[in-house]
N, C-alpha and C positions, 0 to 999 in steps of 0.2 A: 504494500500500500504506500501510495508517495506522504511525504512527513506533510507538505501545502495540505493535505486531503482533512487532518486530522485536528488541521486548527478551524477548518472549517465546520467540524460538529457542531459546535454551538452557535453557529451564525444560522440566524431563520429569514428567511427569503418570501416576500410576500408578493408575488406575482397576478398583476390585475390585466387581465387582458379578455376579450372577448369571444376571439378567435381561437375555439377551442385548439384545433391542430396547433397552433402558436405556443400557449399556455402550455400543451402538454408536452413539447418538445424544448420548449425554456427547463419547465419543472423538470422532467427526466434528464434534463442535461445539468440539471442544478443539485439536483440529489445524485448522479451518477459522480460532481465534485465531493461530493461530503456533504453538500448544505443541507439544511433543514428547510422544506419550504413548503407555505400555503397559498392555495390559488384563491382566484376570486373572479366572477364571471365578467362584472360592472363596478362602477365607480363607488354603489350603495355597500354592495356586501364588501368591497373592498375597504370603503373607510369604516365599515364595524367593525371587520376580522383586523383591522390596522390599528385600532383602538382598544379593540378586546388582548391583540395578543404583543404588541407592541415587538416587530418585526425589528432585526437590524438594518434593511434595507427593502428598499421597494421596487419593484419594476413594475411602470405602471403605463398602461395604453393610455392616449390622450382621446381619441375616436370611439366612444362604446355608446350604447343605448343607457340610457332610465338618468346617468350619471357621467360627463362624461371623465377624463384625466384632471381637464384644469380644474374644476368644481371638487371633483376629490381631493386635488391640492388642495386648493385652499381652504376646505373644510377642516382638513386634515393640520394647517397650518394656525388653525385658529386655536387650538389644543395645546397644553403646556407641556404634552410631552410632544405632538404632532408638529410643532412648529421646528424642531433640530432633526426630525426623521428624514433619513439618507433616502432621497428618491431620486430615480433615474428614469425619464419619461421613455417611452418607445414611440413609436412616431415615422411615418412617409417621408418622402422627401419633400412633398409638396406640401408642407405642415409649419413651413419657417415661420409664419406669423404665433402657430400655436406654440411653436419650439422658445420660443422671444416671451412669451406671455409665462410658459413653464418657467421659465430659467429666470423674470422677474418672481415668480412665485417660490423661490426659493429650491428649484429642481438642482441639484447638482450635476450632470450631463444629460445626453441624450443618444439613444441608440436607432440608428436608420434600422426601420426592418426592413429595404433591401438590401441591404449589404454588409451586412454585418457575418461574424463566422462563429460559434460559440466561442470559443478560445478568447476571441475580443471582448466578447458580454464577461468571460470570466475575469480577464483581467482586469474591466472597468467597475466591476463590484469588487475585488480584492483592493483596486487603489482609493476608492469610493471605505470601504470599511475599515483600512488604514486613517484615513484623515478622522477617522470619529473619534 
């Protein structure tokens, strides 16, 4: 087992996206590192489950139904623990306006889902849970 794997048992990964295929191949590639991690379908169940279990980082769609990313921010920001929680938006390329609005709202990067490789999402939550 690699030694990186083992520091990551206790990091919990709260993955909100709506796009189940997406979700599930985030999560299994997130638990396949070591993480710990819960899904969430929309922005609603994701800021209870974000509030209920206080995740050390978030990957969070900004595009969903009922709720979408940035209203999860900032709901989530308005909370005394939710306002320092490490979140990293996912996001099109065609989304700079929403990209500008997250990253005023306090988002700490943001990951294009075209182009991204898992290795990259891993390594931008491991420098993402370093600065915490």
């Amino acid at each position: 087992m690699d030694s990186h794997k083992l520091t990551h048992k206790d990091k919990k990964i709260l993955v909100v996206e709506d796009e189940k295929p997406m979700r599930r191949v985030l999560a299994d590639s997130l638990i396949a590192e070591g993480f710990s991690v819960l899904e969430a379908e929309n922005g609603i169940i994701g800021l209870d489950v974000a509030m209920r279990e206080h995740p050390d980082l978030i990957l969070l769609d900004l595009l969903m139904p009922q709720m979408d990313g940035i209203e999860m921010l900032k709901k989530l920001r308005e909370d005394a623990w939710g306002k320092n929680a490490i979140v990293i938006v996912l996001t099109n390329l065609g989304d700079t306006e929403k990209i500008v609005e997250a990253t005023k709202c306090g988002a700490y990067g943001y990951l294009l889902k075209t182009n991204w490789r898992m290795d990259e999402v891993i390594r931008k939550i491991e420098g993402c849970l370093c600065q915490k």
